[in-house]
Structure formats: C-alpha cells, structure tokens
N, C-alpha and C positions, 0 to 999 in steps of 0.2 A: 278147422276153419270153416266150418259144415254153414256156422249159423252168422257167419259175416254177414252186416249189411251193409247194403253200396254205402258210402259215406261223398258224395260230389260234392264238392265243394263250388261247382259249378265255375273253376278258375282255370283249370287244369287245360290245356289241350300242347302237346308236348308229339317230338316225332313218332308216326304211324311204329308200333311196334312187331310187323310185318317188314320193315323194313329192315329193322335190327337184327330179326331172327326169322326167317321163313322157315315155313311149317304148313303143316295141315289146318286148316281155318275152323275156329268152333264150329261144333252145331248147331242149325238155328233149332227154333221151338216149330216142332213135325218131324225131326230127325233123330235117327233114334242113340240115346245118350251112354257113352261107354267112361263113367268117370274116371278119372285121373289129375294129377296133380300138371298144370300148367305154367307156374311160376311160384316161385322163390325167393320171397324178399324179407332179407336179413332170416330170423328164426321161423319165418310165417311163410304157410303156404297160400295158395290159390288155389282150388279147385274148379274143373270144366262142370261142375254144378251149382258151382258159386255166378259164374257168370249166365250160364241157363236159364237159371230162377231170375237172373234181371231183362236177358230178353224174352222171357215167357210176360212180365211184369209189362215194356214195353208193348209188346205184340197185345196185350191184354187192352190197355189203353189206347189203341190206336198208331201208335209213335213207330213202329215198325213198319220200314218200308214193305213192298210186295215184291219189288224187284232185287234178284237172288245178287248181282253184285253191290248194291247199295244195303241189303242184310247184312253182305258180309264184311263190308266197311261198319255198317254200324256194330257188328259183333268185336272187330279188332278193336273199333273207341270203348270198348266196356269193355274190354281187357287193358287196354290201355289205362286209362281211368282208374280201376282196381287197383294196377300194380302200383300207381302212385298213392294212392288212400295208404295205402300201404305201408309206402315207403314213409309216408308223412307222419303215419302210426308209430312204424318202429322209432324214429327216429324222435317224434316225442317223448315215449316209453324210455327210450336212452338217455335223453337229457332230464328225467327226470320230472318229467312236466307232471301234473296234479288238477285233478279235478276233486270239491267235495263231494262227498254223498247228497246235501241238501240239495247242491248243483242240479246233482243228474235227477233227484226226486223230481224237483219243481220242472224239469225239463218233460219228464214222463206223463206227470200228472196234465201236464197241457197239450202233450199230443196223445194222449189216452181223451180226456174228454174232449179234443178237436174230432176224434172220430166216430167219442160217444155219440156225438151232435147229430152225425148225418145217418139215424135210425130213429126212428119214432118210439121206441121202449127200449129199458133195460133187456128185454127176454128177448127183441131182437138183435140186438148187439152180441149177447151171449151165445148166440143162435149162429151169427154169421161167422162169429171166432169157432164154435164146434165145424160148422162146415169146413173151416179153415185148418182144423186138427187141433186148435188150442183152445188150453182156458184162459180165464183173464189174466189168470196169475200167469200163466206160461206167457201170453203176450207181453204183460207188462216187465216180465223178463228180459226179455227179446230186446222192446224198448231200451231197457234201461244199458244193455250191451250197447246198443247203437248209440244213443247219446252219449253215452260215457267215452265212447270214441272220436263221434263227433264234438265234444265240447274238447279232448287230447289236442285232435286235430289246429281244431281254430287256435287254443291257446298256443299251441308252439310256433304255427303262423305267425300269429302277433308279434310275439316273441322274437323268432327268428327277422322280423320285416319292419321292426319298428325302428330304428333307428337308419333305416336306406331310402336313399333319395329315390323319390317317386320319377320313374321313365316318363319323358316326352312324349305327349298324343297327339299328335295331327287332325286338325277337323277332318281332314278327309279320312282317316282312319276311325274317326267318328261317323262320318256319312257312310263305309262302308258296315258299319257295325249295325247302325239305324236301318238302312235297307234290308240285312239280313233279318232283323228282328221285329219289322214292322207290323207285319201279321200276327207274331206272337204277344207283341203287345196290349193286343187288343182294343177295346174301348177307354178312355182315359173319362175318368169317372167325375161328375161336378165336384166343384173345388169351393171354400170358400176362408177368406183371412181374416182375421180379429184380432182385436185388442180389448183390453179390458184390465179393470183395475177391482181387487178383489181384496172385500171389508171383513176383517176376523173381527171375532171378539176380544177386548182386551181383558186379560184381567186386572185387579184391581193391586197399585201398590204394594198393601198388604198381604194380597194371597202372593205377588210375587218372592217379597219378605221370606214367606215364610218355608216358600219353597227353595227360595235358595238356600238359609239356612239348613231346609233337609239337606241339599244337596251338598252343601258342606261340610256335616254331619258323616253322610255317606263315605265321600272322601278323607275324611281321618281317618275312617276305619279302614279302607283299603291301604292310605301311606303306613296305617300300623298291623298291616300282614293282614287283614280281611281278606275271604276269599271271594274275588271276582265275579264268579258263577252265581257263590250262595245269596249274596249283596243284592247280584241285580234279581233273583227271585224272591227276594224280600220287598223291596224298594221300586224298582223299577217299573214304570206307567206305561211300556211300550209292550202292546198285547203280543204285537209279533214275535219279538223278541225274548221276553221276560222269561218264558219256562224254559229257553234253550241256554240259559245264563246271560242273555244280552247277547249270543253268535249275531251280528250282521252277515256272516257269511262273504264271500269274496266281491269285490266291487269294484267300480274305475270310475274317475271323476266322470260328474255326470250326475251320478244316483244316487247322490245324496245332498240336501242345501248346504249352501254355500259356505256357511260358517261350519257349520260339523265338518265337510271334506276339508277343506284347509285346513284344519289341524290336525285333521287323522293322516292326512299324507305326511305332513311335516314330522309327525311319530318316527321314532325308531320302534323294531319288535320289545315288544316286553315293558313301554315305555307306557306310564299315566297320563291323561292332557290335566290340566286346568279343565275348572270347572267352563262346560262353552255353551252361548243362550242360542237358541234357535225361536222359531217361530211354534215349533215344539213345546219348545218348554226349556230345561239347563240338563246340561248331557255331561257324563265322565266318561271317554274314553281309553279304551287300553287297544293299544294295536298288537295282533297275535303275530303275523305273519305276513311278507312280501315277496308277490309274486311277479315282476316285470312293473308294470303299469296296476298292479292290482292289488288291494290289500284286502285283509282279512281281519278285522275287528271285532272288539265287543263294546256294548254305552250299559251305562244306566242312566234312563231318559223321569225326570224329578218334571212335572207338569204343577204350573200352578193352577189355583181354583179357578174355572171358571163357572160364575152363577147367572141365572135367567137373567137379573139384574144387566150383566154384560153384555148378554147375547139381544138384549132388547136395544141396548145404547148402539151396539154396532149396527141392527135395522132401519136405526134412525139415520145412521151414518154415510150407510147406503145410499139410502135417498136422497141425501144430499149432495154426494157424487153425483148422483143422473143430473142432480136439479143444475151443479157446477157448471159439466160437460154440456147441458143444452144450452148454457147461457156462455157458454165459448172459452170455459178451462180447459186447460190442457190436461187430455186423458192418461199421456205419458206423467206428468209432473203426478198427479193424484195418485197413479201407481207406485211412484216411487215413496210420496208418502206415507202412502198405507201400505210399505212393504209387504206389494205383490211380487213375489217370487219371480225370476229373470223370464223362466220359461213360461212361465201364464201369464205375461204381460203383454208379448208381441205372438200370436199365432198362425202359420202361414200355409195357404196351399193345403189346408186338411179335409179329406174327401167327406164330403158331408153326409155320407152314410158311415163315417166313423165318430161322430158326434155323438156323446151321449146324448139320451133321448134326450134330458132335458135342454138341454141346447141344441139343438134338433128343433125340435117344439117353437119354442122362441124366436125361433131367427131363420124361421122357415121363407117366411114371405117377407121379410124384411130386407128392404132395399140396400144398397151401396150409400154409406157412410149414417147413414141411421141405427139409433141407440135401441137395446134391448134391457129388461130386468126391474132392478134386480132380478136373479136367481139364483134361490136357498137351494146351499148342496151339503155336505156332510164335510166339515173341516178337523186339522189339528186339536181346536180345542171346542168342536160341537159344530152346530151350524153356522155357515159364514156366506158372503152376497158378492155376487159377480155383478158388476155392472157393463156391458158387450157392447161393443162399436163394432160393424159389420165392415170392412174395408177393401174388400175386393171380394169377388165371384169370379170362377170360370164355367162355363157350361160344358156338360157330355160331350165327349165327341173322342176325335183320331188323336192317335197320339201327334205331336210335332216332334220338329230334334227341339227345336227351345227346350220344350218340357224335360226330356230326356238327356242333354246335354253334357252336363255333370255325371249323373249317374253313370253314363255310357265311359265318361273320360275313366272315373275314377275304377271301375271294371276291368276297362283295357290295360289298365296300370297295375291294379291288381293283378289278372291275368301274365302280364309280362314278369311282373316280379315273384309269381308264386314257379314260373316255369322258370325261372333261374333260382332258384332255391331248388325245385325239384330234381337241375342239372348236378347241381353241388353235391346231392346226398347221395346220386350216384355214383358219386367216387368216393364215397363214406361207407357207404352200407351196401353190402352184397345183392345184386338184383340180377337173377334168372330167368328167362321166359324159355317154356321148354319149346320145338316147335311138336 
C-alpha cells in the first residue's frame, strides 16, 4: 500500500475516527516516523507513511496548521479520508466495477502535460522528476495507479447513487457552506453569454448518394459476418477512431450528438443500429458493452464529399445570417434551421478567459446584445461560420451565493449522500483502525 495516492473525493467528511478508536495520534511532518500498519479495510492496508507523505504534501503547501492541536485534527481528517477512499476502492473492486485502459491513458496524459506546462523546458521537467526520485516513466506510472483508482471510485459512486433521491438543503445550510468557503473561493472571474447560430457546409445531393450507398454497402457486409474492427479500418472517416476498430470507448449521454446517442443507448450489447445521419456524416453502430449509465461502443462514420464549391456557398450563407439578425430575425429560429447543435446554440456564464482565442478576439469589446463574425473555425466537414450575439457580461469580482447557489446545494447533497453510502459499506466490508 506503499504507493497509495490520496484519492478525495472531496465529499467525504464522516465521524472523527479518534472517536471510534482512541490511540496515539499520527505523526506530524518534524516528528520522527516509526512505520506501521494503521488500518485495515477489507484486504488493503493503510500505512502511518501513507498518511505522512499527505501531511508532508499539505505542510509543503501552506494548508498545515502551526498549532499542534488543529495539526492533530487535521492528521485524524487524513486518516479518516484515507480509510474511506478505501473503503470506496474495495468495494468497487468487489462489485466488479471497470475502468478501460484508453480511460486511464487519456486521464494521465492530461495531468502529465497539466504539469509539463508549469516548467519552461522538457530538461526541466525531467530535472524536477530526478529531484523527485523518479523518471517520467516511473511517474507516469504512479499516475496511471491513481487515476485508475480514482476513475473505480467515481464510477461505483455513480453507480451506487443513481437511482436515490437527492437529500433536502436548506438555504441556510447553504449560507453556512458559502461563509466557510468564501475566502477559498477566491475571485470570481469575468463572465460572458452568447448565442449563436453556426453555418456548415453542405454537401451536395449527389456526394450524399453516394455515401450512403457506401454506407450501405458497409452494412451488408457486417449483417453477412464482416468483421467490425477490420470494416471500420477499411471504411471508416473518423481519424479518432478508425485504427482502434471504431472503439468510442465508454460514454454517458451528453458526449455525443443527438441522433448517434439515441440510438446507441436504445442498442442492446452485440446489437447493429440502422444506418444513422449525423451532421457527421452516416454512422453504423454496434454497441459492445453496458455499464450503468454508460455504454461502450463502436461506428463506422461514411462522410460525404465535401468540395470548395460547398465550403464557399456556406460563406455566403453566413453572411446572410448577420445581414437576417441585424435586420430583426430571430437568432434562435436561424439556429435551428441551420442545425446548430443544442449546446452551441445557447452559451452561458463562460469565463472569458476560457474562450478560444478566436472568440476571445471577436467579442472582446463588443457590447451587450451586439452581433460579432462571422468566424471561420475548423468543422465536421472543413471550415464552418459562427455568427455570435453577445447577451450578457458579468464583471471580476467576489464571489456571491447567487453565483454559487446550485453548486453549493448540489455538493451538500452530494456530501450527504456519499456519507450514507460510506455508512452502509461498513457493515459490508471489514474496516480496522489500529489505535
């Protein structure tokens, strides 16, 4: 258990377990460390160097009290904390729960380069990991133990929480939550909303023709024993996907347009769809696998042609949108006819330092309810034209509860509900804390 990493879920706060079992109080970081095994949950231990190395980590950051009885409350919450990651562990591992490898890859590779980022060179990165005792590989290791943990964790959560009525929040359990958190919140960052109605290229009839035809083609061969895998490395237009056989890998509505999830959910395992159009292009579907709320899939995605010819008539298209909206069409109607996609249609509250540059650029000094664009971005089928209506700003500043509201409710609910789950598994799964 040497190389556990904390996994918080940041939900967790459950009775002091000082309470359960009195004992001698961890060591803080300056005291000198005699390891040993401090709890026991289900087949797994806890080691007094497993919680060490998190208030050494602590203390390193600032987050360490100075005063030696608020050290040693905060030493019991990181044991506390622990034993329930824990329990949350085993108890996924028990039911079986599953993460893929793509999973945990794409998980690593984005907090591997979240930390490449804050070094000025490769040779320093490599440099602070030797100071650190490891190489990359050895870190990237490490990683990939801890995500594969933490994505265990969250799924069996879900899992186990999705179907129970969410606990009653009281505002005032809300203004007690905002008060303690109000300093940690920090500055609440400018905000700004839009809408917009967004012009692809069509293609033409014919190239659509022709691609259905492939795409029908395709599916004969699969209804007559084709394989799956080999098909969509033949055939299939989707760069992502195409050399892994068409794996989409695991998903929950949400992550994919409209027309493709509605029929992938509607799949049984092992099951073909009909041929299904997207904005994409026409996709065949096989559903491999069902996990809760989540499925795991394969397409083969058949695009029809799109030529200059297209991409120039959709420029024109654009501009006629701006010219509509100035002259007093409705921005929502135009989106819906040039099926803009639900989520790019209405956009709210997004901190304007998370704005692609090019919109960023654009709609920098642009007032409340004034039109921006077109702007050319990289689409489904080439380049395609935003036309932006700017609809609300907020400025820097404090956070409020307004802003915070929700968030806060849906936490405390969280919170409650994950600490009666974490009640239940102790009467499931063996848990020891030694004192």
């Amino acid at each position: 258990m040497r190389n556990f990493i904390f996994l918080s879920l940041g939900l967790l706060v459950a009775a002091p377990l000082a309470a359960q079992q009195p004992g001698q109080p961890s060591p803080l970081p300056g005291e000198e460390l005699v390891d040993r095994v401090i709890a026991v949950v289900g087949d797994t231990v806890l080691l007094l160097s497993d919680v060490h190395e998190e208030l050494q980590q602590l203390e390193a950051s600032g987050r360490l009290p100075a005063d030696p009885v608020q050290r040693e409350a905060m030493a019991n919450q990181v044991v506390e904390s622990r034993v329930n990651d824990l329990l949350l562990l085993s108890a996924a591992r028990r039911d079986g729960v599953e993460v893929s490898d793509a999973e945990v890859a794409e998980m690593v590779n984005q907090s591997m380069n979240a930390v490449r980022r804050q070094f000025p060179s490769e040779a320093e990165f490599t440099a602070a990991l030797a100071q650190w005792g490891r190489s990359q590989e050895q870190y990237r290791t490490e990683l990939a133990e801890q995500q594969r943990s933490q994505l265990l964790i969250q799924q069996f959560v879900a899992q186990r929480l999705r179907n129970r009525s969410r606990p009653l929040v009281s505002e005032d359990q809300i203004a007690r939550s905002f008060a303690a958190q109000r300093e940690a919140l920090g500055t609440r960052p400018a905000t700004v909303s839009l809408q917009q109605v967004i012009v692809s290229p069509e293609p033409t009839p014919e190239a659509r023709t022709r691609a259905l035809a492939t795409a029908e083609d395709v599916l004969r061969q699969l209804s007559e024993g084709g394989e799956f895998a080999v098909l969509a490395r033949r055939y299939s237009e989707d760069p992502g996907s195409r050399e892994h056989g068409g794996d989409l890998g695991w998903f929950r509505r949400g992550r994919m347009v409209r027309n493709f999830e509605d029929v992938a959910f509607a799949l049984r395992p092992g099951q073909l769809s009909p041929i299904v159009e997207t904005e994409f292009g026409f996709h065949i579907i096989r559903l491999d696998r069902v996990r809760g709320g989540e499925r795991q899939a394969r397409h083969i995605l058949i695009r029809p042609e799109v030529t200059e010819a297209d991409v120039s008539r959709a420029r024109v298209r654009a501009d006629s949108v701006m010219t509509a909206i100035r002259g007093g069409a409705s921005a929502v109607n135009l989106a819906r006819q040039y099926k803009t996609p639900d989520g790019e249609m209405e956009v709210t509250r997004i901190p304007v330092d998370r704005l692609p540059p090019l919109y960023e650029e654009a709609i920098r000094d642009i007032p409340t309810g004034q039109l921006a664009g077109p702007l050319e971005m990289e689409g489904a089928t080439g380049s395609r034209w935003a036309v932006v209506r700017v609809t609300g700003r907020t400025e820097a500043g404090p956070y409020t509860m307004d802003d915070v509201r929700d968030s806060l409710r849906t936490r405390l609910q969280e919170q409650e509900m994950v600490e009666q789950l974490v009640a239940e598994l102790r009467n499931e799964i063996h848990v020891l804390v030694m004192g």
